[in-house]
C-alpha positions, 0 to 999 in steps of 0.5 A: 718662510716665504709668504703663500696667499690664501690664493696660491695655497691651493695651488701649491698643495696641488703641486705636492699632492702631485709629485707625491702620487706620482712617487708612489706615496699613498694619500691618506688623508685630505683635508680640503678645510678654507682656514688649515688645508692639509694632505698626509701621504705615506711613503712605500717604506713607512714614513709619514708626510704632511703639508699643512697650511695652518696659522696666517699661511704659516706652511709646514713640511712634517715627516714620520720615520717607522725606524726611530727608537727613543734615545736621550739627546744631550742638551746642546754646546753651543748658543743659538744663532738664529736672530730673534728680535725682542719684541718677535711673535714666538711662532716666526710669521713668513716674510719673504716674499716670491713674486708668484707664491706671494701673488693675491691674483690665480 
């Protein structure tokens, strides 16, 4: 939930883009777009990752596992926890902020 400047965005797939290379993950694909930046990998034992830049620097973290089979989940037992205001956007914006990530200047 912390807020990424459109100026530090590259910054920070660049950060991951290099552990992920130096951790033996294959890239598979880069997507270097201004508005969704995006780099895929896949790990040596199959499983897919994915920083994805999308929405107003909304950031996701995606993994694929190769070894799930569907199965049924049985719905929940207990509420929610997690506060959302009334009038809230459905898609959670980030708002925190980090004096570097959050930086408007390189």
């Amino acid at each position: 939930m912390t807020v990424v400047s459109a100026q530090r965005r590259g910054s920070l797939l660049g950060v991951v883009d290099r552990f992920w290379r130096k951790s033996d993950y294959r890239m598979t694909v880069i997507n270097n777009d201004v508005d969704v930046p995006a780099i895929y990998a896949r790990t040596q034992d199959g499983f897919q990752v994915s920083l994805i830049v999308a929405d107003k620097g909304q950031v996701h973290f995606d993994v694929d596992s190769p070894c799930v089979r569907h199965s049924e989940v049985a719905d929940s037992t207990s509420r929610a926890t997690a506060f959302l205001a009334p009038d809230a956007e459905l898609i959670p914006r980030p708002n925190i902020h980090s004096d570097f990530w959050s930086a408007t200047r390189s």
